[in-house]
C-alpha positions in Angstrom: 118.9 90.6 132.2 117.5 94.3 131.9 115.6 95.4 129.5 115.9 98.9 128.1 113.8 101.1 125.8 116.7 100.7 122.9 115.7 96.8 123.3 112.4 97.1 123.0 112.9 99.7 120.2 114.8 97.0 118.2 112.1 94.4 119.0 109.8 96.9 117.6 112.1 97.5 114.5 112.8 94.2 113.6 109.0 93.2 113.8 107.7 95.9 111.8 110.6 94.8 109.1 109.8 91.0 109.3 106.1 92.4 108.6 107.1 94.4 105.4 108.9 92.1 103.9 106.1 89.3 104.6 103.6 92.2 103.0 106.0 93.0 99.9 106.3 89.3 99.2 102.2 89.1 98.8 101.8 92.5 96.6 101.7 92.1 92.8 103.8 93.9 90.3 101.4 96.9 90.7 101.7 97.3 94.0 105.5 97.3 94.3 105.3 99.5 91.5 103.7 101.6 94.1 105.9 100.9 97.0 108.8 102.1 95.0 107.0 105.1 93.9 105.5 106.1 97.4 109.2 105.4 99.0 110.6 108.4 96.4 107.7 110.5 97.5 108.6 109.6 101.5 112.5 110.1 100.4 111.9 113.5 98.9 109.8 115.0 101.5 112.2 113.6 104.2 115.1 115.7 101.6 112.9 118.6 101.2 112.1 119.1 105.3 116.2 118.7 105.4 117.2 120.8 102.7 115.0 124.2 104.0 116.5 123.5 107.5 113.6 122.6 108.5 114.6 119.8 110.4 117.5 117.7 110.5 116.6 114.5 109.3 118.8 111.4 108.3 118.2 110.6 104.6 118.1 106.6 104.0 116.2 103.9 102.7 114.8 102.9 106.0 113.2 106.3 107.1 112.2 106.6 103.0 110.3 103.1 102.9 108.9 103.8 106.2 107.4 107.3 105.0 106.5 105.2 101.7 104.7 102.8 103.6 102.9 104.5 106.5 102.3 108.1 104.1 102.5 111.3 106.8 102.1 108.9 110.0 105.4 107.7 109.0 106.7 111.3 108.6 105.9 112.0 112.4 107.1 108.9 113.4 110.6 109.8 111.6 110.5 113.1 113.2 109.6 112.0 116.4 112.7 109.6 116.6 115.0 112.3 115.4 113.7 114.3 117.8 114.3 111.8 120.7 117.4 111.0 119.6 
């Protein structure tokens, strides 16, 4: 069987899921206090970059968590994979 770059993408996806749900499940109230509050942050820039045409990017909770999470590295990782696809 051959192995493309979408499969290895979804590896990569599903990983990096297993691996913040794991690290939720271990934060106290405080810190998913702070998840939830960073993820608005990542959700609003991701709306604001959209909204002045920017760039066109797809608002959901995945691409808003994953801002949340990883802060501006997880901006250009957004961008990069709107870019690319």
């Amino acid at each position: 069987m051959k192995f493309g770059w979408e499969t290895v993408l979804i590896f990569g996806a599903a990983a990096l899921l297993i691996a913040v749900v794991a690290w939720v499940m271990h934060l106290k109230t405080r810190g998913i206090l702070r998840l939830v509050i960073n993820s608005l942050a990542g959700g609003a820039l991701i709306a604001g970059l959209s909204a002045f045409n920017i760039i066109s990017l797809p608002l959901n909770a995945f691409n808003s968590i994953l801002v949340g999470v990883l802060g501006l590295p997880g901006a250009g990782i957004v961008i990069a994979a709107a870019m690319l696809l």
